[in-house]
C-alpha positions, 0 to 999 in steps of 0.5 A: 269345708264351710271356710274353704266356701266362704274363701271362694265366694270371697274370690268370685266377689273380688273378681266380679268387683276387679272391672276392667279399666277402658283404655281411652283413646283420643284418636284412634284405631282398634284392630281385632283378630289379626295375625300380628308378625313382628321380629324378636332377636332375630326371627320373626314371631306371630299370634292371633291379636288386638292392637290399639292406636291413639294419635300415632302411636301403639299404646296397647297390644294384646291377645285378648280383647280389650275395652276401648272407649273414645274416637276411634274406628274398628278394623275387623282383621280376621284372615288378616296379617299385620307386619311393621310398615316397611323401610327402603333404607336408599332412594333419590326422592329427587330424582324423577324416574324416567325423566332426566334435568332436561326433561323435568325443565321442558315437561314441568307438568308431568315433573309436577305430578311425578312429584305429587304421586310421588310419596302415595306410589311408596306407600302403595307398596307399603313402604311407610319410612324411607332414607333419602342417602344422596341428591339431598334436595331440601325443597323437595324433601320438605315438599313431601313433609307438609302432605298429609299423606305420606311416609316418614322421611330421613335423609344423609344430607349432602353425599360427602364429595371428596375434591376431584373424586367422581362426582366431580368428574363432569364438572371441569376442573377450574370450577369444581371447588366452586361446584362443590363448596361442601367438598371434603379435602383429601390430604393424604391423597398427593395428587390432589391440591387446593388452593391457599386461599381456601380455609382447609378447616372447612373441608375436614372430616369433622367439619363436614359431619358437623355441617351434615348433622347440624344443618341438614339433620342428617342420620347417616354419611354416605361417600364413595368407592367407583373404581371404574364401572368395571373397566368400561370406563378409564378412571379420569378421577381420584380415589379417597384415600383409607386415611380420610374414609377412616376420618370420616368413619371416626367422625360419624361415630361420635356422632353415632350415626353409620357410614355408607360406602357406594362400593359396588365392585369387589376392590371397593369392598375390600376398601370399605371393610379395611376402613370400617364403613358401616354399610355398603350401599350396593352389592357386589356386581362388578368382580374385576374387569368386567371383560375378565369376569363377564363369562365368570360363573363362579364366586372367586374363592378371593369374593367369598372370603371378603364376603363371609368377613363382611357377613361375619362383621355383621356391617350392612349391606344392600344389595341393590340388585335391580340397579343392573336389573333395571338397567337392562329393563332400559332395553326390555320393550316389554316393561311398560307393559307391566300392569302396576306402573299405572298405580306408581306413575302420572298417566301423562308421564306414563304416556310420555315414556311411550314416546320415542323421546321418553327411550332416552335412557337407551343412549345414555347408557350406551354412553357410559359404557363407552364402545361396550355396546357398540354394533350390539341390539337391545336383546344382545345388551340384555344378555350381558346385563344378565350376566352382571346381574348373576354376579350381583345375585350370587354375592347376595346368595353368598351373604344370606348363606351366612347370616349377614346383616342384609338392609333393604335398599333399593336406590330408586330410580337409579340413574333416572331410569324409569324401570325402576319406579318408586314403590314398584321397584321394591317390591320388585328388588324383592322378587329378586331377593328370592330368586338369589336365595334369601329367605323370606324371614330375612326380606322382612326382617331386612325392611323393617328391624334390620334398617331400623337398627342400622340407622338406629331408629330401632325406638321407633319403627321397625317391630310392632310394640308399644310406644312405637310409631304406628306404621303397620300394613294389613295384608291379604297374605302371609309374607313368610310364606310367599313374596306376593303378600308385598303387592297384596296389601288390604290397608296401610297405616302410617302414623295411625293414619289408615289409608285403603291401598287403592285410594293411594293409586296413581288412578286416583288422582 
């Protein structure tokens, strides 16, 4: 009995002597008691928690406290949910929303500041990474590097512009080699020639990969499906050929970055997957031709097969739905009445949309589709959107029924359209994740670990661990359990930066 005392009198001693060691911090962040939701193989986990941050990294997470000492400040965030900052795997940080060329030449203040609010609007939202897919813009990519607020940016370099293809199509044809010197030839392709006097080696496959990767540091290729916008418009343009988006895809992967494929009608993702692209930039909207399928309610049982394979492949895909939503929000009187924008827009540009100069989006629309909308009111309009809009929403539907492997995406702002606004859109795009059906597990998961495997930067962003880049958001609610938690946002941390939400305000400046 006396040597079993002693032996615990030992213990204690050997207890009493084992200190903890201080975990020092040069600059940093203590957050205490917080709901910490991070993804693990698949789902999402939570626990009660302390995380520190020196500089802008994680270095130790844990559910116990832990003695800190150094520079750094403390977050009491108690009733708090903390969740890996958010990623939008597709914007244009190029483009103004609401402005087209004309417009930003003839208003440079109002392009000026869009440009400036620009980043602080994405991080009101929470989205803390962003992938700038095409209208590759280094001025203004590198404008946004060197401010001290704001989130971290990848891009795909220049889209992949394949001779004569759509993006070309506006350009007349003696000068589109010219327009477009970085195009990419398509051999395989025999209505389409160059002249001799071109070095083909410069437009191949690899040569254009190389050139994307090595000067403009892109992590990912994106190139193009359009096959017609479902019929509203006759294809004046060439289609790649499988051969060369087969290149393509090849080339990319020995350099191990993906393939995006703008492909957003039913034929165009069936290309896409018969030429193993690794993601598809858009869902599924168009079905056939739109005259055809408009009145379609139902999923062709063709649609849901392709579908089910793209799901089964685990290829990505981002189902943009507010591309169409937004364009019908073009036609919506009401969408600037919407109380948030004045956080996302200047109040000059906020003003100027008001104005019957700032509804140029109407016509143009109308001049893309043609005699489409001819004789029809904005509210006629709407309803056939509505009727796109389904479609896109059903596909999406279909995808999260069978597990695929969804990427948050929102491509901000499409066609300039200031109904989608940077940072509000996709917390809109959201909204209408939900309402097709995917679950509020797979919205986090798809904007944070999802993107951040598919653009393999997994190492550094996309969970809550050690090492990892700290970008986080502190949140009043719980986003497992309602949608409303991505506009109930306390503070955003990026690069253990923190910022309180409403200093990021358009309101602010």
């Amino acid at each position: 009995m006396r040597i079993l005392k002693i032996n615990f009198l030992l213990a204690v001693l050997l207890v009493s002597c084992q200190k903890e060691t201080p975990i020092a911090i040069e600059n940093g962040l203590l957050i205490e008691n917080a709901t910490i939701l991070t993804p693990e193989e698949g789902s999402y986990t939570s626990f009660i928690g302390n995380i520190i941050i020196d500089n802008d990294k994680i270095i130790s997470i844990s559910e116990t406290t832990r003695t800190v000492e150094g520079n750094f400040k403390t977050i009491d965030a108690t009733g708090k949910f903390i969740i890996p900052g958010l990623i939008d795997s597709h914007v244009h940080l190029a483009s103004v929303a609401g402005m087209n060329w004309r417009h930003q030449r003839k208003y440079p203040e109002y392009t000026k500041s869009y440009f400036n609010q620009l980043p602080k609007s994405y991080l009101y939202f929470g989205y803390t990474t962003l992938i700038d897919v095409n209208n590759y813009n280094p001025k203004v990519v590198n404008n946004i590097l060197e401010k001290d607020i704001r989130p971290d940016i990848f891009t795909c370099g220049d889209q992949v512009v394949i001779a004569h293809d759509l993006m070309m199509n506006e350009t007349p044809e003696e000068d589109r080699l010219n327009e477009y010197p970085n195009f990419l030839h398509d051999p395989f392709n025999e209505n389409v020639s160059i002249p001799d006097t071109i070095d083909k080696t410069k437009h191949t496959p690899k040569a254009l990969v190389s050139r994307i990767v090595d000067e403009n540091g892109g992590i990912c290729i994106k190139t193009l499906y359009e096959d017609g916008f479902g019929g509203t418009e006759e294809l004046t343009w060439e289609l790649p050929s499988q051969e060369i988006i087969k290149g393509i895809v090849k080339e990319a992967h020995l350099q191990n970055i993906p393939v995006l494929l703008h492909a957003n009608a039913y034929e165009a993702q069936k290309f896409g997957l018969e030429t193993g692209i690794d993601i598809f930039a858009h869902g599924m909207w168009h079905w056939g031709n739109i005259k055809e399928y408009l009145n379609v309610k139902e999923l062709p049982d063709t649609h849901k097969e392709l579908l089910i394979e793209i799901a089964n492949r685990k290829i990505g895909y981002q189902p943009t739905i507010r591309v169409v939503g937004g364009q019908k929000d073009v036609f919506d009187a009401t969408f600037l009445n919407n109380s948030d924008l004045i956080h996302v827009y200047p109040g000059n540009l906020l003003e100027w949309l008001h104005t019957d100069e700032g509804h140029w989006q109407e016509q143009n629309i109308k001049r893309y589709a043609k005699d489409f909308f001819d004789g029809m009111s904005n509210e006629e309009i709407m309803i056939i959107m509505q009727k796109v809009i389904d479609k896109v929403e059903l596909a999406t539907k279909t995808l999260a029924e069978n597990d695929a492997n969804l990427l948050f995406g929102t491509d901000t702002p499409a066609a300039n359209t200031h109904s989608m606004p940077p940072g509000l859109n996709g917390y809109l795009e959201m909204q209408k994740w939900q309402q097709s059906g995917v679950s509020l597990e797979q919205i986090l998961l798809a904007a944070t670990i999802n993107n951040a495997k598919a653009f393999n930067l997994d190492h550094h962003y996309g969970t809550i661990e050690n090492d990892k880049v700290a970008n986080l958001l502190v949140l009043d609610k719980n986003p497992l359990e309602t949608i409303e938690a991505y506009n109930a946002i306390d503070k955003v941390i990026v690069r253990g930066q923190l910022l309180d939400r409403e200093n990021l305000s358009a309101t602010k400046e």
